[in-house]
SEPAKOL-176913 format. One record per residue (C-alpha): residue number from 1; residue in three letters; x, y, z. Coordinates in steps of 0.25 Angstrom, whole numbers, plus 5000, padded with zeros to 4 digits. Each point is the difference from the previous one (the first is absolute). Layout:
{k NUM r ALA c1 X c2 Y c3 Z}
...
//
This chain:
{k 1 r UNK c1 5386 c2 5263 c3 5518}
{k 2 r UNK c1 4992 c2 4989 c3 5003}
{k 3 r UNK c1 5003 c2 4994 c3 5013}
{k 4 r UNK c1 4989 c2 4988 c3 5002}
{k 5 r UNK c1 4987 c2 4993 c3 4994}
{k 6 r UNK c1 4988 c2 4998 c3 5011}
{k 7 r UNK c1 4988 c2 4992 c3 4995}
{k 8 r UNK c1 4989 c2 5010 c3 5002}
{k 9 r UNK c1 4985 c2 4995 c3 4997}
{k 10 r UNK c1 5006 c2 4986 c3 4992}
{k 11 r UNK c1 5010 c2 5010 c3 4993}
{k 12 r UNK c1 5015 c2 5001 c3 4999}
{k 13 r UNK c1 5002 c2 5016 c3 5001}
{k 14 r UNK c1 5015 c2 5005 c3 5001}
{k 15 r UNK c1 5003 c2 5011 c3 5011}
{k 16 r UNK c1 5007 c2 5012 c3 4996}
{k 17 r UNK c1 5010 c2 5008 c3 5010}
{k 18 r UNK c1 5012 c2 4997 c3 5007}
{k 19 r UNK c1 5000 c2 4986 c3 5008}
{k 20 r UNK c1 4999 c2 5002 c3 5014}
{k 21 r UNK c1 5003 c2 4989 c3 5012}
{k 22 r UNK c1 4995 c2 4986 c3 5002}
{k 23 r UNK c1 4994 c2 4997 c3 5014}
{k 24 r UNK c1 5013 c2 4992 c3 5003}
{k 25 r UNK c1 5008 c2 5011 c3 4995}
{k 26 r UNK c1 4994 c2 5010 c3 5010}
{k 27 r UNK c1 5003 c2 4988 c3 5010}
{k 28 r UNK c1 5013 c2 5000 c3 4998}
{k 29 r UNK c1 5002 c2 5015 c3 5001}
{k 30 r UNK c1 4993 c2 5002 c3 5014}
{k 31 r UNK c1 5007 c2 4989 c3 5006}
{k 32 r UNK c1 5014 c2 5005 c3 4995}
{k 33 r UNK c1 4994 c2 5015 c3 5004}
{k 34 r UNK c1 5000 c2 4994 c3 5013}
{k 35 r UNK c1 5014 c2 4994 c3 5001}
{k 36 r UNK c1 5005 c2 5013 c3 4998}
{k 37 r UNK c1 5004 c2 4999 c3 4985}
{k 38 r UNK c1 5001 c2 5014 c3 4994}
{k 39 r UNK c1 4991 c2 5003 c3 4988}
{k 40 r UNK c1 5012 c2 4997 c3 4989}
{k 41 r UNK c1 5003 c2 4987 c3 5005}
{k 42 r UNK c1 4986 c2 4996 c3 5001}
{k 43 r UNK c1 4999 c2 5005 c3 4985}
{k 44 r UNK c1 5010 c2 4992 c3 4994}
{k 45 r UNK c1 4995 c2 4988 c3 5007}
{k 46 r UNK c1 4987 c2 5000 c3 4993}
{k 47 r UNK c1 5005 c2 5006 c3 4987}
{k 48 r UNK c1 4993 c2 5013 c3 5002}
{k 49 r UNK c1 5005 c2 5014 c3 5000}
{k 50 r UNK c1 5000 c2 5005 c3 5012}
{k 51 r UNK c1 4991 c2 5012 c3 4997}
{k 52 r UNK c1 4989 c2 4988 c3 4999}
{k 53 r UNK c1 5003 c2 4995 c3 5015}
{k 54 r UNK c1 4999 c2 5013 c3 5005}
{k 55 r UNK c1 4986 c2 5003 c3 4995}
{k 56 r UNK c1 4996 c2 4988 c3 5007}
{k 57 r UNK c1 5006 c2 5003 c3 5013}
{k 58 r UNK c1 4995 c2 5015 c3 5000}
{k 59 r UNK c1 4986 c2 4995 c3 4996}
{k 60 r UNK c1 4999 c2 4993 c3 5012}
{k 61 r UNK c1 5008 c2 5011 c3 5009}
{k 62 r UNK c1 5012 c2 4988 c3 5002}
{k 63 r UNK c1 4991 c2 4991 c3 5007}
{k 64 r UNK c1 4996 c2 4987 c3 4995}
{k 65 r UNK c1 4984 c2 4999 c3 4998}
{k 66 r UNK c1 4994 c2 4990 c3 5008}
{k 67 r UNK c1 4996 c2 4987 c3 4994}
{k 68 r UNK c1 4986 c2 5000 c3 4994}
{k 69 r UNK c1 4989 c2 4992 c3 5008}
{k 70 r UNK c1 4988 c2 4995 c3 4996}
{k 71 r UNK c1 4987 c2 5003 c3 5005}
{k 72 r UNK c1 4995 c2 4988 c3 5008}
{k 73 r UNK c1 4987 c2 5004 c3 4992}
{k 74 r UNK c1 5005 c2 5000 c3 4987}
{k 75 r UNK c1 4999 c2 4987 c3 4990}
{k 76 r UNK c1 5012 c2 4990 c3 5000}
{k 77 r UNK c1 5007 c2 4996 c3 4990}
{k 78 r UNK c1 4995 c2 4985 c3 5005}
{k 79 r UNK c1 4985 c2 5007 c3 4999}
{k 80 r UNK c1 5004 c2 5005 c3 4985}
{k 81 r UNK c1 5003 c2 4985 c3 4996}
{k 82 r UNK c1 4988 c2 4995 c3 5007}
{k 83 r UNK c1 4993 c2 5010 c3 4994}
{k 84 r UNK c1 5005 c2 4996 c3 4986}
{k 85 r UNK c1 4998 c2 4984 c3 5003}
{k 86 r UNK c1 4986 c2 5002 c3 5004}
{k 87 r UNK c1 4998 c2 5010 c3 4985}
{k 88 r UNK c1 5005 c2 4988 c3 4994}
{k 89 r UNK c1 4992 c2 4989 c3 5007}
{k 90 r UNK c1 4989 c2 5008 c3 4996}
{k 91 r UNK c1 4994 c2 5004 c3 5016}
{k 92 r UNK c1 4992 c2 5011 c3 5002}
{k 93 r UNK c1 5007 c2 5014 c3 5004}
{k 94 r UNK c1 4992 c2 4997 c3 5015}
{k 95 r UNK c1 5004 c2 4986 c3 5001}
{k 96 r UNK c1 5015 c2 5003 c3 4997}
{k 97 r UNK c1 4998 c2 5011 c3 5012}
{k 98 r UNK c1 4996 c2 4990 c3 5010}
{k 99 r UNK c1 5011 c2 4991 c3 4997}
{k 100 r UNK c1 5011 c2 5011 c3 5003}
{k 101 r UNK c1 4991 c2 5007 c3 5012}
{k 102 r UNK c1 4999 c2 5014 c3 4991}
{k 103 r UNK c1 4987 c2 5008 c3 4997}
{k 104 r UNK c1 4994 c2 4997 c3 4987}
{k 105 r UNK c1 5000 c2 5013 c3 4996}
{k 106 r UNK c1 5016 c2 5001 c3 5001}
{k 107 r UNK c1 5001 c2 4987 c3 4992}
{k 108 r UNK c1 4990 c2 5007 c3 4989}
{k 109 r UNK c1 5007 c2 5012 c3 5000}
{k 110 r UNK c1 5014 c2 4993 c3 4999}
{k 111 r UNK c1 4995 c2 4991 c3 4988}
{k 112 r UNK c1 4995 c2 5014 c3 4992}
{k 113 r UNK c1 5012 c2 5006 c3 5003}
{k 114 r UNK c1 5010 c2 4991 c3 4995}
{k 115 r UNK c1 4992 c2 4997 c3 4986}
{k 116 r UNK c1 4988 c2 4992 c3 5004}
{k 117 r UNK c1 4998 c2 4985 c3 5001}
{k 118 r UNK c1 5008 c2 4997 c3 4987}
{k 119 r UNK c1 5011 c2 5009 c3 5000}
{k 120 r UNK c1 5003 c2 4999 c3 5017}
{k 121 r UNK c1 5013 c2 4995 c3 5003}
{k 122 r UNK c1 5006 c2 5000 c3 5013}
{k 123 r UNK c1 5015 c2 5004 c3 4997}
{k 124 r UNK c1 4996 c2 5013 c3 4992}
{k 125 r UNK c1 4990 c2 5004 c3 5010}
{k 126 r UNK c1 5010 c2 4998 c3 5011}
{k 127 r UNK c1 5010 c2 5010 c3 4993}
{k 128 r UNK c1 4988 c2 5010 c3 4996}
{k 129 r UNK c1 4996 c2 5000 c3 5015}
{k 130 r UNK c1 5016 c2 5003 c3 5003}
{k 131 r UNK c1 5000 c2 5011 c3 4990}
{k 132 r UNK c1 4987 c2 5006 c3 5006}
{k 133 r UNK c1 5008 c2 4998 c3 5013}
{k 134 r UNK c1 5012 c2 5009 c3 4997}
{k 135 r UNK c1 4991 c2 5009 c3 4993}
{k 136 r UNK c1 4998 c2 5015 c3 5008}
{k 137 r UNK c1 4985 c2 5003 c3 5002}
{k 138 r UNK c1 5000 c2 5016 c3 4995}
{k 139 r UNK c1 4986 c2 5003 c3 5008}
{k 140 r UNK c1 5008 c2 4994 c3 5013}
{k 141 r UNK c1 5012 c2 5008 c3 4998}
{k 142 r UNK c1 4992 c2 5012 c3 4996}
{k 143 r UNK c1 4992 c2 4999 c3 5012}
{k 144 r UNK c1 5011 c2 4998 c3 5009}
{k 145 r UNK c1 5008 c2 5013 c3 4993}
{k 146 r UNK c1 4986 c2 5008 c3 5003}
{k 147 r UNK c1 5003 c2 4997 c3 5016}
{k 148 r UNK c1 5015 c2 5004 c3 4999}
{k 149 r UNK c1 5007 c2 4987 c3 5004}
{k 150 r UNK c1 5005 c2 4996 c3 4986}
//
């Protein structure tokens, strides 16, 4: 069953497996969870079966995850953009750093991960470095399973 297209490299690529729950969806459920709503009535508000609400619950041991925070040293989505007008003005990777107070090298290395100076644009690097966010790094949760507090 195919549950959603994602644009991956320029190309329109359909997902395969069951759909799971949007962001908002999620929302919902925890605030709900926190009213006191039990896992059937919380299922039939959002349409889902209530198997589905308890996998998200017990993922998370019943407690809501706290909301993600950027690092203060992390690029902006407003550092993106500049990032993306400077590109298109044609400025040099060192001149577009000055103007948003970032080393060039973060700036160079921004530019060559999101497809270079003709293919950067600020929207789809912002969602790669969400994903990337989300993402668990094995060797940390390896490293931390070989001290025993995993």
């Amino acid at each position: 069953m195919i549950n959603a297209t994602v644009l991956v490299d320029g190309w329109l690529v359909a997902q395969m497996g069951r759909p799971g729950m949007s962001d908002a969806m999620k929302e919902d459920l925890w605030r709900r969870w926190r009213c006191g709503d039990s896992i059937s009535v919380i299922g039939r508000a959002l349409g889902k079966p209530p198997g589905s609400v308890f996998t998200v619950l017990k993922h998370h041991g019943g407690i809501a995850p706290a909301e993600r925070v950027r690092r203060a040293d992390r690029l902006t989505t407003e550092d993106r953009e500049s990032i993306s007008r400077g590109l298109e003005a044609e400025m040099s990777l060192r001149s577009i750093a000055v103007a948003i107070d970032r080393p060039a090298s973060t700036v160079s290395r921004e530019v060559a991960r999101n497809g270079g100076r003709e293919k950067y644009r600020a929207f789809a690097a912002e969602q790669r470095a969400q994903e990337q966010m989300r993402r668990r790094n094995p060797l940390l949760c390896r490293r931390i399973r070989c001290f025993g507090r995993w």
